[in-house]
CHARMM internal coordinates of N, CA and C (Angstrom, degrees):
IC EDIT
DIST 1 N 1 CA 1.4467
DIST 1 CA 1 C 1.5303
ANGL 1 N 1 CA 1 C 109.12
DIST 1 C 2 N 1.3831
ANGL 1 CA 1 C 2 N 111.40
DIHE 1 N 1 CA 1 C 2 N 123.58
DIST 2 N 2 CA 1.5724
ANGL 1 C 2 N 2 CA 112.09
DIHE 1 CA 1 C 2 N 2 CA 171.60
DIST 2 CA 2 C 1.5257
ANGL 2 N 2 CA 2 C 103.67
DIHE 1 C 2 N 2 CA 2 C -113.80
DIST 2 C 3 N 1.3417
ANGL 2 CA 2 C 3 N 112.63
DIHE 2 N 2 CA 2 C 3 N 160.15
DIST 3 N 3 CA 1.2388
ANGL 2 C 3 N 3 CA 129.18
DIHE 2 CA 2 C 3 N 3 CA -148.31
DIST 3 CA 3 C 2.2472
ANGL 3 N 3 CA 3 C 89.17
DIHE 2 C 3 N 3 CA 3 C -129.58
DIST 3 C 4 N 0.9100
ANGL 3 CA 3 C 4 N 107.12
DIHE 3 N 3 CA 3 C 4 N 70.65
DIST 4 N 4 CA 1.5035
ANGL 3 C 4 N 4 CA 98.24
DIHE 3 CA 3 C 4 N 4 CA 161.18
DIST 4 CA 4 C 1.1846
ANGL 4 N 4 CA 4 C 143.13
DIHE 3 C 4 N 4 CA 4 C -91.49
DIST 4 C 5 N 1.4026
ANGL 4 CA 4 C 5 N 128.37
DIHE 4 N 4 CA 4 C 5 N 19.49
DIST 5 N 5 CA 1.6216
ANGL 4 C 5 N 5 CA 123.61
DIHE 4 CA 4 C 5 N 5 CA 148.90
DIST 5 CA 5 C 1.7427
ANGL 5 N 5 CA 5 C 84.25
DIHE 4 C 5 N 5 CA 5 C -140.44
DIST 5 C 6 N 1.3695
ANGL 5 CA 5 C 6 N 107.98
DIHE 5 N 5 CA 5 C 6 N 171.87
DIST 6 N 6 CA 1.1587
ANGL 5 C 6 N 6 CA 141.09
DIHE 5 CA 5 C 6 N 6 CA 134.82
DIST 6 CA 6 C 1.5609
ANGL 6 N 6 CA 6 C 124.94
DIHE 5 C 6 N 6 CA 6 C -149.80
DIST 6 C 7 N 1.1783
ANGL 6 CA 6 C 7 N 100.21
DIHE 6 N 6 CA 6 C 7 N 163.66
DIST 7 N 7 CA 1.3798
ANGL 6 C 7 N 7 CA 110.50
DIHE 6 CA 6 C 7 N 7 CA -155.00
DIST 7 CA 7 C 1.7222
ANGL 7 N 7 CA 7 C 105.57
DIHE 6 C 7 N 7 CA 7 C -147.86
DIST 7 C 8 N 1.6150
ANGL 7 CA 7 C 8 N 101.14
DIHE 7 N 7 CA 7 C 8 N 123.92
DIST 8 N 8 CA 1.5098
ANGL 7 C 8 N 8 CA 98.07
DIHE 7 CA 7 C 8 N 8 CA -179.70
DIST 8 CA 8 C 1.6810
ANGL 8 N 8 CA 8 C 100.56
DIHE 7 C 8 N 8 CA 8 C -110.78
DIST 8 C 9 N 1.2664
ANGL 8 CA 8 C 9 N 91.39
DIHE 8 N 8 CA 8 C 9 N 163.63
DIST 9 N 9 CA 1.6753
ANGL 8 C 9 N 9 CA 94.71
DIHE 8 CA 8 C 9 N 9 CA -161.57
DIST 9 CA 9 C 1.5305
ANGL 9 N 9 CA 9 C 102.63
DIHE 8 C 9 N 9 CA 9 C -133.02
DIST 9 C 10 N 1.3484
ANGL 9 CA 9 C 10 N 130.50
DIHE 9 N 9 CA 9 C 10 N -5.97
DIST 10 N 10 CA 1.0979
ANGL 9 C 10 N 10 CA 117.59
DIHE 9 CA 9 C 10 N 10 CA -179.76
DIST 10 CA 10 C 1.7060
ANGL 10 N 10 CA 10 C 89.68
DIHE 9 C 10 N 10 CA 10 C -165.07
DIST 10 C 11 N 1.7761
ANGL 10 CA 10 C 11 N 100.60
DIHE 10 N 10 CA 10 C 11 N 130.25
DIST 11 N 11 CA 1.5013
ANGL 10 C 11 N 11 CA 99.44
DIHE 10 CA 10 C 11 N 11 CA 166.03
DIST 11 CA 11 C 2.0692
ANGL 11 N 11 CA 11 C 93.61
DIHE 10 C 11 N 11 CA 11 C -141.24
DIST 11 C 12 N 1.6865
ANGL 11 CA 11 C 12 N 85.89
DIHE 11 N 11 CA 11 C 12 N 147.18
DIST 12 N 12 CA 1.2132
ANGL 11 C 12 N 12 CA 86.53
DIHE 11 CA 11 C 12 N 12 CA 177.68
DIST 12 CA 12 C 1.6429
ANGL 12 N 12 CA 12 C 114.92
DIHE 11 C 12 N 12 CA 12 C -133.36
DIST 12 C 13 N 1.1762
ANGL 12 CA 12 C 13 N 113.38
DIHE 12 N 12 CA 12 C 13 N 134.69
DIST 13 N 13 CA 1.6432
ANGL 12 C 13 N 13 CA 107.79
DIHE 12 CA 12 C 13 N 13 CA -155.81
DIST 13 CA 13 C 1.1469
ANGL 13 N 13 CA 13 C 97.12
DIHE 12 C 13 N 13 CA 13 C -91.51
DIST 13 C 14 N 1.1679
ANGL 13 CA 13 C 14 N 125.93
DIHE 13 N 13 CA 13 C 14 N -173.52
DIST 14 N 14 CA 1.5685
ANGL 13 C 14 N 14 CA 122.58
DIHE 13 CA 13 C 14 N 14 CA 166.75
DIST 14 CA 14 C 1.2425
ANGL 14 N 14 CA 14 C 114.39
DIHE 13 C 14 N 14 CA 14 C -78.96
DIST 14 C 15 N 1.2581
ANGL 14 CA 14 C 15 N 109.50
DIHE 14 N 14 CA 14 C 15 N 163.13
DIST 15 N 15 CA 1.4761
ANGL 14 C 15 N 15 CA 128.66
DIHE 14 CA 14 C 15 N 15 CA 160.66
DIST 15 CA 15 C 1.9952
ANGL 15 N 15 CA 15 C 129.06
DIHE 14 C 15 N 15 CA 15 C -16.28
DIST 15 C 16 N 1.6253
ANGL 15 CA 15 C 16 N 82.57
DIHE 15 N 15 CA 15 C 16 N -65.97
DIST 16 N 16 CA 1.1732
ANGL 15 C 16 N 16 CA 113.77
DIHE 15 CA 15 C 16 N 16 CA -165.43
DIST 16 CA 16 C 1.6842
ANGL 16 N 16 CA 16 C 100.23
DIHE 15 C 16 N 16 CA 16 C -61.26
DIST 16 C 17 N 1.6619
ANGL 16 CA 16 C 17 N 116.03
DIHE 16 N 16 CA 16 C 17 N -38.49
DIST 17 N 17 CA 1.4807
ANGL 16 C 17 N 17 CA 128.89
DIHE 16 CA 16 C 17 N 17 CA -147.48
DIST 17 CA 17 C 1.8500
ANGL 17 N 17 CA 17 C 84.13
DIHE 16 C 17 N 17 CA 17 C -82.31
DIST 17 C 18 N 1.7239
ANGL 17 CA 17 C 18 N 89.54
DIHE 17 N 17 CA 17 C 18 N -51.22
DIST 18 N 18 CA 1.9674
ANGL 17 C 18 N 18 CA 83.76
DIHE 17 CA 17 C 18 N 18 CA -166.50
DIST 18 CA 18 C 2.0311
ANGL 18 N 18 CA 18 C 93.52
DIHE 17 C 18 N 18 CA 18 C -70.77
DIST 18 C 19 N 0.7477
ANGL 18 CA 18 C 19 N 142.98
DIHE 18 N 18 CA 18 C 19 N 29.03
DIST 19 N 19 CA 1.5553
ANGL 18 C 19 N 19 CA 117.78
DIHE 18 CA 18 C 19 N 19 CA 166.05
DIST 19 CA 19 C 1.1284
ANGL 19 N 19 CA 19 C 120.62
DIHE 18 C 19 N 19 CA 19 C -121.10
DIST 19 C 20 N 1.7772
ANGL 19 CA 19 C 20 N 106.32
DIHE 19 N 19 CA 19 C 20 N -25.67
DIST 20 N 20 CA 1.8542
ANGL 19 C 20 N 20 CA 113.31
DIHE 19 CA 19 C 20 N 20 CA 149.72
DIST 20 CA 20 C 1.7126
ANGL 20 N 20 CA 20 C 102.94
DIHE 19 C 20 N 20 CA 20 C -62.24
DIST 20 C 21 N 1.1459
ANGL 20 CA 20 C 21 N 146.24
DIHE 20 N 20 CA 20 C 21 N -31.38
DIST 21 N 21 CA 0.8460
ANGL 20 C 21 N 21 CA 118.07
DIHE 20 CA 20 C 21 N 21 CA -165.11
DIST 21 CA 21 C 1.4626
ANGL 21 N 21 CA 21 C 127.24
DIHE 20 C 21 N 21 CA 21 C -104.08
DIST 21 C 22 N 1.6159
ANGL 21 CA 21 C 22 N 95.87
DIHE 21 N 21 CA 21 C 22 N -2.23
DIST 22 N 22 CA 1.3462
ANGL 21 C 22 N 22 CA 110.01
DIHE 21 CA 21 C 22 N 22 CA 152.53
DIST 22 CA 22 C 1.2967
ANGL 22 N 22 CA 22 C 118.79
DIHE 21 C 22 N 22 CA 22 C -71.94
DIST 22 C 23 N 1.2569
ANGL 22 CA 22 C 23 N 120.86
DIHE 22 N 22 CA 22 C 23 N -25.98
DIST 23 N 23 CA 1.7187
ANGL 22 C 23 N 23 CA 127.51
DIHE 22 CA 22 C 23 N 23 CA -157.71
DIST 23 CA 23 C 1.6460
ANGL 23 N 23 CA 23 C 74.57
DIHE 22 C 23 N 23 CA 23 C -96.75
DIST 23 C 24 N 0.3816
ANGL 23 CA 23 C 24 N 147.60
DIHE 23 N 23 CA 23 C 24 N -35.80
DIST 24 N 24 CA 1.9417
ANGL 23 C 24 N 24 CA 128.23
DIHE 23 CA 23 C 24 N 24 CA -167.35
DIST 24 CA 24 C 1.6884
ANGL 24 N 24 CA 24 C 101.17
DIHE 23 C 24 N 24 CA 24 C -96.02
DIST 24 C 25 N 1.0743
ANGL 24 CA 24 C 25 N 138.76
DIHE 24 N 24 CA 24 C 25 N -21.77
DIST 25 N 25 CA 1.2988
ANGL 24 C 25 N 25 CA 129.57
DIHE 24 CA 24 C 25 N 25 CA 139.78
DIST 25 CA 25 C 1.5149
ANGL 25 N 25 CA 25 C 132.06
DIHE 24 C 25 N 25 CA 25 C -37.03
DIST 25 C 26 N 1.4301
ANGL 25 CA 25 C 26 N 100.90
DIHE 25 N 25 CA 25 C 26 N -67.72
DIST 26 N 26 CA 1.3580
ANGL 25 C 26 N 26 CA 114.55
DIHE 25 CA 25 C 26 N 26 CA 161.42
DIST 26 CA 26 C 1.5426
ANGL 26 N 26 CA 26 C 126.61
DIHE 25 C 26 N 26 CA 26 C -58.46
DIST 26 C 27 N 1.4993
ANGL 26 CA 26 C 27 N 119.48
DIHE 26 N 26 CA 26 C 27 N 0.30
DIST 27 N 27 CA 1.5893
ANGL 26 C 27 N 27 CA 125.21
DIHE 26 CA 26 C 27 N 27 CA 173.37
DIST 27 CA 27 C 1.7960
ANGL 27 N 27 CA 27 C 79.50
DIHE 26 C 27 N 27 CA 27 C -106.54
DIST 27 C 28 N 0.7916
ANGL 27 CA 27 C 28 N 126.76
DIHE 27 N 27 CA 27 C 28 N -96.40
DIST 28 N 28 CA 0.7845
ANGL 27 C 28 N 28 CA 123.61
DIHE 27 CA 27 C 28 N 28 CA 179.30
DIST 28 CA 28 C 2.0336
ANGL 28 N 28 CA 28 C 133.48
DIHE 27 C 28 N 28 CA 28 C 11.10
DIST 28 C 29 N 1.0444
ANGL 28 CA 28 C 29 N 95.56
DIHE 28 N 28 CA 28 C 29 N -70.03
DIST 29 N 29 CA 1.7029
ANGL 28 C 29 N 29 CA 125.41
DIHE 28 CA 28 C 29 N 29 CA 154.81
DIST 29 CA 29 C 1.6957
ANGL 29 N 29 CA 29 C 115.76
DIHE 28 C 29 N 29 CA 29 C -57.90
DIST 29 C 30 N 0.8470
ANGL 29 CA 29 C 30 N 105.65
DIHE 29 N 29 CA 29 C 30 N -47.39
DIST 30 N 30 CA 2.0426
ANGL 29 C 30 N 30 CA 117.16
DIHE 29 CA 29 C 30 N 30 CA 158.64
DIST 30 CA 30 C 1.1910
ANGL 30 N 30 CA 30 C 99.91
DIHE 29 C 30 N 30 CA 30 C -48.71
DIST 30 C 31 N 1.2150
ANGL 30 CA 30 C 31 N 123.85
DIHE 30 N 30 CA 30 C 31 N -94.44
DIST 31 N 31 CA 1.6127
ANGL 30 C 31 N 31 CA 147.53
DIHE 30 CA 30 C 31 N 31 CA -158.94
DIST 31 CA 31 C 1.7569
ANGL 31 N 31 CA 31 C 90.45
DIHE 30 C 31 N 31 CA 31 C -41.17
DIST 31 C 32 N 1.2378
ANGL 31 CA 31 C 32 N 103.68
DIHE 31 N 31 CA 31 C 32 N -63.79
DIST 32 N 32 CA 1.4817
ANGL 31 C 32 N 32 CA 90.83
DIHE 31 CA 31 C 32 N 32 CA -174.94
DIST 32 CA 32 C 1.6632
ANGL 32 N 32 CA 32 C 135.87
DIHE 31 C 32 N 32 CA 32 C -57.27
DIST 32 C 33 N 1.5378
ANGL 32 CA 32 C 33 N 85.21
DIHE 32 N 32 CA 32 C 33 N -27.73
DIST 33 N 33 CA 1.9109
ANGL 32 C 33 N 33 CA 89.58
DIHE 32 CA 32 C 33 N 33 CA 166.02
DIST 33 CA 33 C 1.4797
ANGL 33 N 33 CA 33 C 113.66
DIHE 32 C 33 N 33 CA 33 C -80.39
DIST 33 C 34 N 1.5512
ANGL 33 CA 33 C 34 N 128.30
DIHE 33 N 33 CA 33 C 34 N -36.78
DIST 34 N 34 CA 1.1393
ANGL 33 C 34 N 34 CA 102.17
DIHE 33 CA 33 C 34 N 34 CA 169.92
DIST 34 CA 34 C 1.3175
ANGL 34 N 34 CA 34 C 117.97
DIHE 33 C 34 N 34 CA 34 C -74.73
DIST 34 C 35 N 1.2198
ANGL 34 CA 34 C 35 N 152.15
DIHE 34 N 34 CA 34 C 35 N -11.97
DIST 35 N 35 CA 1.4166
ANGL 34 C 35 N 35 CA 155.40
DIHE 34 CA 34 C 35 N 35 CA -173.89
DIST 35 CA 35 C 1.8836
ANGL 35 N 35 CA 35 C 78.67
DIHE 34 C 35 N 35 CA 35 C -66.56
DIST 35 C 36 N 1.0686
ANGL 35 CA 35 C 36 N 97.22
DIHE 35 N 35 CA 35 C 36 N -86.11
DIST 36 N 36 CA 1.9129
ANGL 35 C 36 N 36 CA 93.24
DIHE 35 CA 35 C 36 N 36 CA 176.04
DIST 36 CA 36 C 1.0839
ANGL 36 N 36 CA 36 C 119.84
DIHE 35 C 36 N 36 CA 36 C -4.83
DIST 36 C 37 N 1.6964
ANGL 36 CA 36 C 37 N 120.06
DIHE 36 N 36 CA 36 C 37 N -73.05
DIST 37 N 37 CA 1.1271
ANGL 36 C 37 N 37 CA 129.47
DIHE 36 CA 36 C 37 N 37 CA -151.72
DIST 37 CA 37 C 1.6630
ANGL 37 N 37 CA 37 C 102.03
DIHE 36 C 37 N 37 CA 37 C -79.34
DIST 37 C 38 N 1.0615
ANGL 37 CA 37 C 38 N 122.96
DIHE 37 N 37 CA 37 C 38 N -37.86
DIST 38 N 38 CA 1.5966
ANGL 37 C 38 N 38 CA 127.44
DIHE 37 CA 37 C 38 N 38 CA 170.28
DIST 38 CA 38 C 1.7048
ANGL 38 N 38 CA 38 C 95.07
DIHE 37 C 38 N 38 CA 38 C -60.56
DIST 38 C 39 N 1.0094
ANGL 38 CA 38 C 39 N 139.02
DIHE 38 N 38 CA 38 C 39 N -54.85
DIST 39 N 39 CA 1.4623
ANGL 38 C 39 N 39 CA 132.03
DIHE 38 CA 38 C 39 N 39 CA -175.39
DIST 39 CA 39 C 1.6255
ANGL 39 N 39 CA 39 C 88.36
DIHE 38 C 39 N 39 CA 39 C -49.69
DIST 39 C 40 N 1.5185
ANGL 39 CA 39 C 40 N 131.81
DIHE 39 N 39 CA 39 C 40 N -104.78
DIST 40 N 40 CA 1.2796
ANGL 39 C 40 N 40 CA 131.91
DIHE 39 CA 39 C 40 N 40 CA -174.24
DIST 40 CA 40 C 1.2102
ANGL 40 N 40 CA 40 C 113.91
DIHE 39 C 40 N 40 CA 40 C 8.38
DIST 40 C 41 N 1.8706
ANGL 40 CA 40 C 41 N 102.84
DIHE 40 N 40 CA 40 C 41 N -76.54
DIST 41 N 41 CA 1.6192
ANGL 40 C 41 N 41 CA 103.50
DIHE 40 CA 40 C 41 N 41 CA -173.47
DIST 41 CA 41 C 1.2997
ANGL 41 N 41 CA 41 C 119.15
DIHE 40 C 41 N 41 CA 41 C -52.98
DIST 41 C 42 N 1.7575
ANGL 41 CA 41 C 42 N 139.70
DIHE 41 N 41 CA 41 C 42 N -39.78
DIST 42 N 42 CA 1.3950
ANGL 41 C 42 N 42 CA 139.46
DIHE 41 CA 41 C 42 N 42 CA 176.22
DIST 42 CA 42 C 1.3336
ANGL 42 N 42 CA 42 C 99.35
DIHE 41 C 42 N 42 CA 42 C -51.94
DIST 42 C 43 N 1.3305
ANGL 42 CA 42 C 43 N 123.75
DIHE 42 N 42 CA 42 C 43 N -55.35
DIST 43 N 43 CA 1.5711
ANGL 42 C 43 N 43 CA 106.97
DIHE 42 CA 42 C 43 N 43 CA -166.63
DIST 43 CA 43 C 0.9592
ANGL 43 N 43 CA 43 C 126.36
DIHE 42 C 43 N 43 CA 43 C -59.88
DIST 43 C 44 N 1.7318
ANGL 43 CA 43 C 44 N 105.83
DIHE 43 N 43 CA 43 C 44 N -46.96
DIST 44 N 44 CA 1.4092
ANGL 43 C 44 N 44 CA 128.56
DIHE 43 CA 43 C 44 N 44 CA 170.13
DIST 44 CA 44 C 2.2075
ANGL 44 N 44 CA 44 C 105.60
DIHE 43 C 44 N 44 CA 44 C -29.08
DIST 44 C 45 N 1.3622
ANGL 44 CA 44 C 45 N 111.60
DIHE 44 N 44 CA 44 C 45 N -79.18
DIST 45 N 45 CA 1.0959
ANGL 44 C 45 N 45 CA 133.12
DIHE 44 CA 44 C 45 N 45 CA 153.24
DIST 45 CA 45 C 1.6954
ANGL 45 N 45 CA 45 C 126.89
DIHE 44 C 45 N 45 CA 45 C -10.93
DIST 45 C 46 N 1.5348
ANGL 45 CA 45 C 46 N 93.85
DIHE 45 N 45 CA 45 C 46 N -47.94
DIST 46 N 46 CA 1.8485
ANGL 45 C 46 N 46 CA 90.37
DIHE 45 CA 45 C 46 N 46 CA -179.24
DIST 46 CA 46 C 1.6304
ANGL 46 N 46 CA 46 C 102.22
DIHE 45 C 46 N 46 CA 46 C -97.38
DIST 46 C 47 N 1.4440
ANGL 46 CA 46 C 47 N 116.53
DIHE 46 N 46 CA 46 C 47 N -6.25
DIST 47 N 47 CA 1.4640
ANGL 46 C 47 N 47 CA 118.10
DIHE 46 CA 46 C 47 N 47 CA 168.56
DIST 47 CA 47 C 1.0650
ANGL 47 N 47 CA 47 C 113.85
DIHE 46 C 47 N 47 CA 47 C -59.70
DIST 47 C 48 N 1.3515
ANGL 47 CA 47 C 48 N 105.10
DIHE 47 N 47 CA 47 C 48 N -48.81
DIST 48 N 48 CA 1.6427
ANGL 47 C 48 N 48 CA 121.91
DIHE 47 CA 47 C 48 N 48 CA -157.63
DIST 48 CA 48 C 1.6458
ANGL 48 N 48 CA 48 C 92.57
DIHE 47 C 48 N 48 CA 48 C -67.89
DIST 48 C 49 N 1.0383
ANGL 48 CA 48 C 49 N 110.55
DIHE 48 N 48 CA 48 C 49 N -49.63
DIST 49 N 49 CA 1.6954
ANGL 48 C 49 N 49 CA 115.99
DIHE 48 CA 48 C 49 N 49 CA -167.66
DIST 49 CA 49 C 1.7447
ANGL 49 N 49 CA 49 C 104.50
DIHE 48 C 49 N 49 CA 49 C -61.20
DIST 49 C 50 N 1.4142
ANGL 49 CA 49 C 50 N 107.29
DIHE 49 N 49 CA 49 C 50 N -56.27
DIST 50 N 50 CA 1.5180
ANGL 49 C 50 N 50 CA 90.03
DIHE 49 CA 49 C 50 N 50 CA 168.64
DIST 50 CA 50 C 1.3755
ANGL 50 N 50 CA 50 C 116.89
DIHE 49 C 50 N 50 CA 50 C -65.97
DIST 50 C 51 N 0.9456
ANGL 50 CA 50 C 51 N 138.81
DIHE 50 N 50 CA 50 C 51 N -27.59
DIST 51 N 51 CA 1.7101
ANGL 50 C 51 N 51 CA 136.28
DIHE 50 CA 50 C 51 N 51 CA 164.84
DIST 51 CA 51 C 1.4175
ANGL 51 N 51 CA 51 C 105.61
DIHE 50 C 51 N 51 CA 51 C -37.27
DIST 51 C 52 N 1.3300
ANGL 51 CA 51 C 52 N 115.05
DIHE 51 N 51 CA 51 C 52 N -70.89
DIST 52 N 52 CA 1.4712
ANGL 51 C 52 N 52 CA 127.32
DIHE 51 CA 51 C 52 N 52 CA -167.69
DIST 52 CA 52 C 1.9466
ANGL 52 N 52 CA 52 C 96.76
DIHE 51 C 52 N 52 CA 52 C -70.41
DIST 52 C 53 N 0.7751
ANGL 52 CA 52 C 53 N 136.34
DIHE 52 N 52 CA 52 C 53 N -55.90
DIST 53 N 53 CA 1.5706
ANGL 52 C 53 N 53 CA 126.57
DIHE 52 CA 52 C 53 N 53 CA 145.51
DIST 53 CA 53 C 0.8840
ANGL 53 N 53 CA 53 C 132.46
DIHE 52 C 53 N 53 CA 53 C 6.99
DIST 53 C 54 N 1.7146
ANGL 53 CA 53 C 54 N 117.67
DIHE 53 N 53 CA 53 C 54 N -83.29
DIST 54 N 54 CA 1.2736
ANGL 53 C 54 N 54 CA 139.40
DIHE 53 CA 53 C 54 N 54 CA -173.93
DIST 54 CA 54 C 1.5734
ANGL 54 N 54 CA 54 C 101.86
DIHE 53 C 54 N 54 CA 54 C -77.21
DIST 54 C 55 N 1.4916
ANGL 54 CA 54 C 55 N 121.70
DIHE 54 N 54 CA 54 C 55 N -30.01
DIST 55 N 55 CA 1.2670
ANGL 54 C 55 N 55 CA 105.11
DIHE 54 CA 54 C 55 N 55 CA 177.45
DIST 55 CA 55 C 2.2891
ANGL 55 N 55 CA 55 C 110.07
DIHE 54 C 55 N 55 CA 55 C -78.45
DIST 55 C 56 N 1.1244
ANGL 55 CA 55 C 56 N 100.39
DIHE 55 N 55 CA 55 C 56 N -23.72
DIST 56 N 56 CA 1.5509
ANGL 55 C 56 N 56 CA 98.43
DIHE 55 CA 55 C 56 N 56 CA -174.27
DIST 56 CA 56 C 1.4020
ANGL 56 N 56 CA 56 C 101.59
DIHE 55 C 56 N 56 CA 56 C -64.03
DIST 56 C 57 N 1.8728
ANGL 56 CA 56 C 57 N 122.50
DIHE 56 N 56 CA 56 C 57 N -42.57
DIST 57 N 57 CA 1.2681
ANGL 56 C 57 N 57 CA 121.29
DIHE 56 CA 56 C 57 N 57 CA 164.13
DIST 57 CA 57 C 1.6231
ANGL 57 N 57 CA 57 C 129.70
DIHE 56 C 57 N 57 CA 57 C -36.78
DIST 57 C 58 N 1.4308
ANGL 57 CA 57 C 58 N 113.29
DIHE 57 N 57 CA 57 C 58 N -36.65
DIST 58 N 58 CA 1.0962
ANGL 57 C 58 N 58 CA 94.55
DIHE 57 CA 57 C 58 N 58 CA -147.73
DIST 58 CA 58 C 1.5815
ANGL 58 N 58 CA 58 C 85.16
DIHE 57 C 58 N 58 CA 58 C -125.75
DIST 58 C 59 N 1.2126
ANGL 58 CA 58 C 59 N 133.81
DIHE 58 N 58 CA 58 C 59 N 28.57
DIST 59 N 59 CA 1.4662
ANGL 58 C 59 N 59 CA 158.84
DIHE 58 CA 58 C 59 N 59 CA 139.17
DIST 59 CA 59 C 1.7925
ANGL 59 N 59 CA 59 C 112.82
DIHE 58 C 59 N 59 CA 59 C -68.01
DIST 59 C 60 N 1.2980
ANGL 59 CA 59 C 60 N 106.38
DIHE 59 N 59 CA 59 C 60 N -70.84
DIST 60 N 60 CA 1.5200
ANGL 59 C 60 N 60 CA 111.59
DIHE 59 CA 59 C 60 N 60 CA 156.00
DIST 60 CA 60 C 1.6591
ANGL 60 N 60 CA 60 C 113.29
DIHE 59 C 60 N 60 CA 60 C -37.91
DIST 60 C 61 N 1.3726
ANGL 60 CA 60 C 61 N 111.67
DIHE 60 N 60 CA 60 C 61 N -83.23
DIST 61 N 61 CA 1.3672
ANGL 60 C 61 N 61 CA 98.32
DIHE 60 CA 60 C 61 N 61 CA -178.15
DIST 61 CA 61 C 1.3670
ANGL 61 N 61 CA 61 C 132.55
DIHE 60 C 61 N 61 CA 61 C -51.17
DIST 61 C 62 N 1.5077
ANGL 61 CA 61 C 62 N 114.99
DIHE 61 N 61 CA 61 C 62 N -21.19
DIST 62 N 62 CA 1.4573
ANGL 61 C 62 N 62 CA 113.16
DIHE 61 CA 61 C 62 N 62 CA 146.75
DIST 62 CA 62 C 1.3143
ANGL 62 N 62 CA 62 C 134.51
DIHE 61 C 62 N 62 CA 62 C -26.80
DIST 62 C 63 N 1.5792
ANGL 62 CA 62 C 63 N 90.70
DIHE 62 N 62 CA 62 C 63 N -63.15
DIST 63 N 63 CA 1.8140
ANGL 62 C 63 N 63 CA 122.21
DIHE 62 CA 62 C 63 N 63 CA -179.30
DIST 63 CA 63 C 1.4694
ANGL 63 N 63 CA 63 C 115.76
DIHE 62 C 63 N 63 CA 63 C -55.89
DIST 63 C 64 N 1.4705
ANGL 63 CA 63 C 64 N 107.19
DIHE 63 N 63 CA 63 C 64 N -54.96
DIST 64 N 64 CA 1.2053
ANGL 63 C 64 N 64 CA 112.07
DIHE 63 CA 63 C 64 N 64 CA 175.52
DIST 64 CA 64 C 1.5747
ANGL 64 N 64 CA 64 C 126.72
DIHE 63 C 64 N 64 CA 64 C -61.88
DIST 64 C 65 N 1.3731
ANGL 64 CA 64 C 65 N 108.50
DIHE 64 N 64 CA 64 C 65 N -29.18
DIST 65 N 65 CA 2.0950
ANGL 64 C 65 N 65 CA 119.01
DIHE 64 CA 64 C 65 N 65 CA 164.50
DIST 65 CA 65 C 1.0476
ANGL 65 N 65 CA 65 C 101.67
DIHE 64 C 65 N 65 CA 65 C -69.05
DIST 65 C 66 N 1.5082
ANGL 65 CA 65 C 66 N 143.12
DIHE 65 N 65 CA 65 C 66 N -35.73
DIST 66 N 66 CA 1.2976
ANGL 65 C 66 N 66 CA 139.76
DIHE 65 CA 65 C 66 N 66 CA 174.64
DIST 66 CA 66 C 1.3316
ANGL 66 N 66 CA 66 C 116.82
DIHE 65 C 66 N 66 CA 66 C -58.07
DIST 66 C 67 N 1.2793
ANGL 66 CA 66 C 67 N 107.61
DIHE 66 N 66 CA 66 C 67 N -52.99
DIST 67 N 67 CA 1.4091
ANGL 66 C 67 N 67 CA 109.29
DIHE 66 CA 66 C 67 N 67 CA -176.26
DIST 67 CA 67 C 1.6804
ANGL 67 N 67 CA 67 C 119.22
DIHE 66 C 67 N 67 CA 67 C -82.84
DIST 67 C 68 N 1.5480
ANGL 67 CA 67 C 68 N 119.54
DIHE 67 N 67 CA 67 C 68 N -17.44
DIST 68 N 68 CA 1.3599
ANGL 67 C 68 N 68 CA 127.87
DIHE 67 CA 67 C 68 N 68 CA 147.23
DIST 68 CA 68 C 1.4175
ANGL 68 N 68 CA 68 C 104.94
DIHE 67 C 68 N 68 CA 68 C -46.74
DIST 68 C 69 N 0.9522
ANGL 68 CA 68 C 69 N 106.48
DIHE 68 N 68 CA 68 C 69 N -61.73
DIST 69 N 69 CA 2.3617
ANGL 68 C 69 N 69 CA 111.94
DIHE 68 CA 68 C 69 N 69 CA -156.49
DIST 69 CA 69 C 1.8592
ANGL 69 N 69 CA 69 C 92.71
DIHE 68 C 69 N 69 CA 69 C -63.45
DIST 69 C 70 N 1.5622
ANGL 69 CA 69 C 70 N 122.28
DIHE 69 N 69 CA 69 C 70 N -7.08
DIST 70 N 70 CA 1.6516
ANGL 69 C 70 N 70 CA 115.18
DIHE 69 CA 69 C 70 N 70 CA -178.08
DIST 70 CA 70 C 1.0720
ANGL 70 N 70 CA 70 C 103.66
DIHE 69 C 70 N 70 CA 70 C -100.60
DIST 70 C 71 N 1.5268
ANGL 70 CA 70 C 71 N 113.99
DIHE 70 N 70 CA 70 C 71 N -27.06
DIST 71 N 71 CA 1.0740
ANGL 70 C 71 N 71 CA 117.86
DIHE 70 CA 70 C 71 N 71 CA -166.61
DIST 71 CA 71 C 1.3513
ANGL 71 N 71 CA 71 C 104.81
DIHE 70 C 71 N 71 CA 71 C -88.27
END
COOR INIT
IC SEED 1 N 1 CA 1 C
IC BUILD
């Protein structure tokens, strides 16, 4: 008698194996939303800075037509 396939159909690990390996999923899944959420805030952050930027620019050049049109 030869035996040419077998086939397993159900394995079940322990306890212990599936709940580390849920818990490292779930770090996993963490880490990645805050990695996210720190991305957001930087951008958020260098917007704001060119915002506040572009507005100091174009305050000056205000200033400076003002003081042309007295001059």
């Amino acid at each position: 008698m030869n035996i040419n396939k077998l086939e397993i159909q159900r394995i079940d690990p322990p306890i212990e194996l599936m709940d580390a390996m849920n818990q490292q999923k779930i770090a996993q899944q963490r880490k990645r939303a805050q990695i996210l959420e720190a991305e957001g805030l930087k951008e958020a952050a260098i917007r704001k800075a060119e915002g506040v930027q572009q507005q100091q620019i174009l305050e000056a050049d205000g200033e400076a037509s003002a003081i042309e049109r007295i001059a």
